[in-house]
Z-matrix of the N, CA and C atoms (Angstrom, degrees):
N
C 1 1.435
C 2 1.523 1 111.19
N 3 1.266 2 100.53 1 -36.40
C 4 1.502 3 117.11 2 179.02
C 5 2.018 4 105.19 3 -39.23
N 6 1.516 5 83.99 4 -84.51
C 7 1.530 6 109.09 5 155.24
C 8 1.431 7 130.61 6 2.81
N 9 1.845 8 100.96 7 -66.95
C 10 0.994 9 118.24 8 176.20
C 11 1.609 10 134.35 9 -70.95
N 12 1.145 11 124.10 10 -14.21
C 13 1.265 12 144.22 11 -162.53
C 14 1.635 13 88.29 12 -115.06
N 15 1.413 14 125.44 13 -62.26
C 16 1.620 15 110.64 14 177.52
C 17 1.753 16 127.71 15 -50.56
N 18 1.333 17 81.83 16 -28.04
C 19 1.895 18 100.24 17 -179.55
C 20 1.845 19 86.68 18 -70.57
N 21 1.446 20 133.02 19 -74.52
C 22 1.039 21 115.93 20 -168.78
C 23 1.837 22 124.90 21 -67.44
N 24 1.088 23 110.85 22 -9.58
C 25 1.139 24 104.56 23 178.14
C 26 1.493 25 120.59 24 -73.77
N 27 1.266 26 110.38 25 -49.44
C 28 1.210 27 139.50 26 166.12
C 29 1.833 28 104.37 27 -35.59
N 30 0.830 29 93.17 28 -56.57
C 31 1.658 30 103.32 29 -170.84
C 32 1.406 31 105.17 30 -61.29
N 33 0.992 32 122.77 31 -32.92
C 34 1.653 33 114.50 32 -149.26
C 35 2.150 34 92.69 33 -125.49
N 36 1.007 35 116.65 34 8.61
C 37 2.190 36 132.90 35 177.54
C 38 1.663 37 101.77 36 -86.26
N 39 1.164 38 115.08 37 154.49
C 40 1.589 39 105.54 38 151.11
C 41 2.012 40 104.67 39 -105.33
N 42 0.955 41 106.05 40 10.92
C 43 1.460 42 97.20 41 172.94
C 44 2.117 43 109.75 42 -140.78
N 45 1.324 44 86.09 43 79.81
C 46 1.678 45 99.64 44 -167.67
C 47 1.946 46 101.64 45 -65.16
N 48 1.316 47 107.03 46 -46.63
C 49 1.313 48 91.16 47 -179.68
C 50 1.827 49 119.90 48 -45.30
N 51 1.744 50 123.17 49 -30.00
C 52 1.175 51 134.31 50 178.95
C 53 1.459 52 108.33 51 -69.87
N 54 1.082 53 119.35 52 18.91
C 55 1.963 54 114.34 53 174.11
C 56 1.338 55 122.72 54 -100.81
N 57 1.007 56 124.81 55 120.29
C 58 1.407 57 126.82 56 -147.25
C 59 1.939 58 95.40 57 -123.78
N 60 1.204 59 141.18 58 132.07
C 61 1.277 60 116.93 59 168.88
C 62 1.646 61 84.97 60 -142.73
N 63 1.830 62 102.35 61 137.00
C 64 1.103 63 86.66 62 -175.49
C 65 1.786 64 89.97 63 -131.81
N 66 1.482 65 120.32 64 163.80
C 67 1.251 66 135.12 65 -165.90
C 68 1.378 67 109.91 66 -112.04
N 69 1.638 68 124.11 67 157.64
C 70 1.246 69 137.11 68 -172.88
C 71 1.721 70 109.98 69 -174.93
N 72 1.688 71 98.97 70 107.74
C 73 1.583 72 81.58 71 -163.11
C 74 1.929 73 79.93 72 -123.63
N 75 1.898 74 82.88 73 160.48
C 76 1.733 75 108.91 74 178.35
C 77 1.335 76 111.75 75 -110.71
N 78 1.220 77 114.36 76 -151.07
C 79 1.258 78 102.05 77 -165.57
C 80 1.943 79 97.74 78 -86.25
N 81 1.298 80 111.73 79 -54.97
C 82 1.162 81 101.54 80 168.36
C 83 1.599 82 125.36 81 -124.85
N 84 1.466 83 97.14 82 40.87
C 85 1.779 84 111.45 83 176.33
C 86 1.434 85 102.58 84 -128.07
N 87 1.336 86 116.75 85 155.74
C 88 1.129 87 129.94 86 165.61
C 89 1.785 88 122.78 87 -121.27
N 90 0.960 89 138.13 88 130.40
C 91 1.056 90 142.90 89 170.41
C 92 1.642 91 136.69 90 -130.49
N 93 1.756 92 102.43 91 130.54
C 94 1.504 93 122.42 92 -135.56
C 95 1.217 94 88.70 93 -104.02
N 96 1.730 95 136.14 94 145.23
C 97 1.282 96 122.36 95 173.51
C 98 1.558 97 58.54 96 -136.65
N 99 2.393 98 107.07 97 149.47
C 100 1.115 99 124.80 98 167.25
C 101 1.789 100 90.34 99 -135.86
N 102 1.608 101 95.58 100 116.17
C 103 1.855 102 104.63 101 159.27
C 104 1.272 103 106.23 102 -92.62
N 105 1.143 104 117.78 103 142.69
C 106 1.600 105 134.37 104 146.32
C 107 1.218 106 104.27 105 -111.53
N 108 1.888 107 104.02 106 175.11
C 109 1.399 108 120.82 107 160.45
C 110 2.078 109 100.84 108 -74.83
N 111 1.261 110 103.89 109 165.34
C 112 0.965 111 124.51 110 -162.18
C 113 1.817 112 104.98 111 -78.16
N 114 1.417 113 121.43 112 -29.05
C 115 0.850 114 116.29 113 -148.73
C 116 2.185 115 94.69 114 -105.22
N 117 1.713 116 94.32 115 -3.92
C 118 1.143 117 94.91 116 158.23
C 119 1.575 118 139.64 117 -115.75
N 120 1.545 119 82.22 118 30.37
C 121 1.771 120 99.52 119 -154.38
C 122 2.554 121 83.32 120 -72.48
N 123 0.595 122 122.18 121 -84.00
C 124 1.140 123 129.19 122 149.25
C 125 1.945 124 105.67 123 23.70
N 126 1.484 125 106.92 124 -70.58
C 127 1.563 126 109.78 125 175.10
C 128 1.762 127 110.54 126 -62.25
N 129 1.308 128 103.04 127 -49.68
C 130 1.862 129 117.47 128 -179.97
C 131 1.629 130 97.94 129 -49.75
N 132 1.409 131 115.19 130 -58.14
C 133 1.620 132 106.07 131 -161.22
C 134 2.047 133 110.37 132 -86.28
N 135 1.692 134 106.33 133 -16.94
C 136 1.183 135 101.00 134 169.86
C 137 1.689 136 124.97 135 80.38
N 138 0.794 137 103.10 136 170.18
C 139 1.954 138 99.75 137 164.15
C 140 1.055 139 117.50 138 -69.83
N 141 1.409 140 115.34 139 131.28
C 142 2.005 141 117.87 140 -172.53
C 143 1.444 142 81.93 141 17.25
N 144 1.131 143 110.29 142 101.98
C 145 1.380 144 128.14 143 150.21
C 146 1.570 145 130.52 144 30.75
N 147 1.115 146 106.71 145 12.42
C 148 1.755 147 121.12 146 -168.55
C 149 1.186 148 117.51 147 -66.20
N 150 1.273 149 137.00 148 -21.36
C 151 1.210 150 150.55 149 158.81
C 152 1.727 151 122.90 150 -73.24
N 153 1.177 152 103.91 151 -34.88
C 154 1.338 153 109.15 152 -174.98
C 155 1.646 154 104.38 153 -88.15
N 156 1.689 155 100.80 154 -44.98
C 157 1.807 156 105.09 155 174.93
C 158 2.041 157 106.16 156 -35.68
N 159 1.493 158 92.11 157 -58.84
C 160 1.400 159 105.28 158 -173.40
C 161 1.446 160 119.16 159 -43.11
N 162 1.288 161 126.40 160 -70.49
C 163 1.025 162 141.67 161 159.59
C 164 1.753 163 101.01 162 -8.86
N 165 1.380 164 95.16 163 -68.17
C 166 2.322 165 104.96 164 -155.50
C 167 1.813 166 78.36 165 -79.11
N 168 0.882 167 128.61 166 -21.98
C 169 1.744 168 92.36 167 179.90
C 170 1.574 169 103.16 168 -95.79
N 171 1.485 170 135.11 169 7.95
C 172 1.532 171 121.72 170 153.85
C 173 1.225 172 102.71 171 -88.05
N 174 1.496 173 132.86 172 -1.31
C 175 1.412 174 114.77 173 -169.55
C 176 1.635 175 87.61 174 -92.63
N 177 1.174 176 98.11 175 -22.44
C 178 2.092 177 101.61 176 -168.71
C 179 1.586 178 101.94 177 -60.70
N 180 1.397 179 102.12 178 -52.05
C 181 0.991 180 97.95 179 -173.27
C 182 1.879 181 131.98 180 -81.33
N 183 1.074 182 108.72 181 -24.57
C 184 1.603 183 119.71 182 149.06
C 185 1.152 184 108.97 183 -55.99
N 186 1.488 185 142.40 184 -50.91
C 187 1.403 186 119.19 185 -168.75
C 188 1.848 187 104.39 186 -90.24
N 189 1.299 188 120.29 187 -10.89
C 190 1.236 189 119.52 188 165.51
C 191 1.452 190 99.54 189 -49.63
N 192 1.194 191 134.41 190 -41.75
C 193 1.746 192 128.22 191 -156.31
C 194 1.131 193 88.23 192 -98.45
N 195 1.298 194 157.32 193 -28.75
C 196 1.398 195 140.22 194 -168.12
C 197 1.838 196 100.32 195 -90.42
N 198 1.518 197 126.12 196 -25.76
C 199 0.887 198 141.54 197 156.97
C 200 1.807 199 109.94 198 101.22
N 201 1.209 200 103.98 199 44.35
C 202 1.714 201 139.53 200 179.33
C 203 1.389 202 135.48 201 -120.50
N 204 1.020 203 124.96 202 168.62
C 205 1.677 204 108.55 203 -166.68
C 206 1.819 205 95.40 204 -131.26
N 207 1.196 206 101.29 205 164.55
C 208 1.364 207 109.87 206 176.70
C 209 1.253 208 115.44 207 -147.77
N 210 1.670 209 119.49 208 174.50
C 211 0.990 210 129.67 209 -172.57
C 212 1.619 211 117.43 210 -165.74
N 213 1.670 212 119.37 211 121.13
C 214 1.103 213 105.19 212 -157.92
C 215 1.724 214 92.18 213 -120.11
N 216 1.350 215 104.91 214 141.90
C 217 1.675 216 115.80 215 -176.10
C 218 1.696 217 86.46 216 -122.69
N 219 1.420 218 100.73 217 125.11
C 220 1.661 219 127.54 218 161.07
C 221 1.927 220 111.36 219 -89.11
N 222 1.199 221 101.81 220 95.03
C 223 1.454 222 113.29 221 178.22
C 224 1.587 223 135.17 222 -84.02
């Protein structure tokens, strides 16, 4: 999941080396912290949020199949 969110973040920043995603898992939660640079925080969160929505409902649905929950914080 990790993975997955760096692969897209990366893609869509103008400063990819600045992506930081870092992990924290519970017993049956997971939790996503995504840094950017500041000046791409803007591309990450999107229009009313459309980019970022997107993102947490593939994580929903990837951890739906592993049978886990998640949660992604934009930092």
């Amino acid at each position: 999941m990790k993975e997955l969110i760096e692969y897209i973040a990366k893609a869509i920043v103008n400063n990819p080396d600045k992506v930081l995603v870092t992990e924290e898992r519970n017993d049956e939660r997971v939790f996503l912290k995504l840094q950017v640079d500041e000046e791409d925080m803007g591309r990450v969160i999107g229009k009313q949020g459309r980019v970022a929505q997107s993102m947490r409902t593939l994580l929903r649905v990837l951890a739906a199949k592993q049978g886990i929950r998640v949660d992604l914080d934009i930092v």
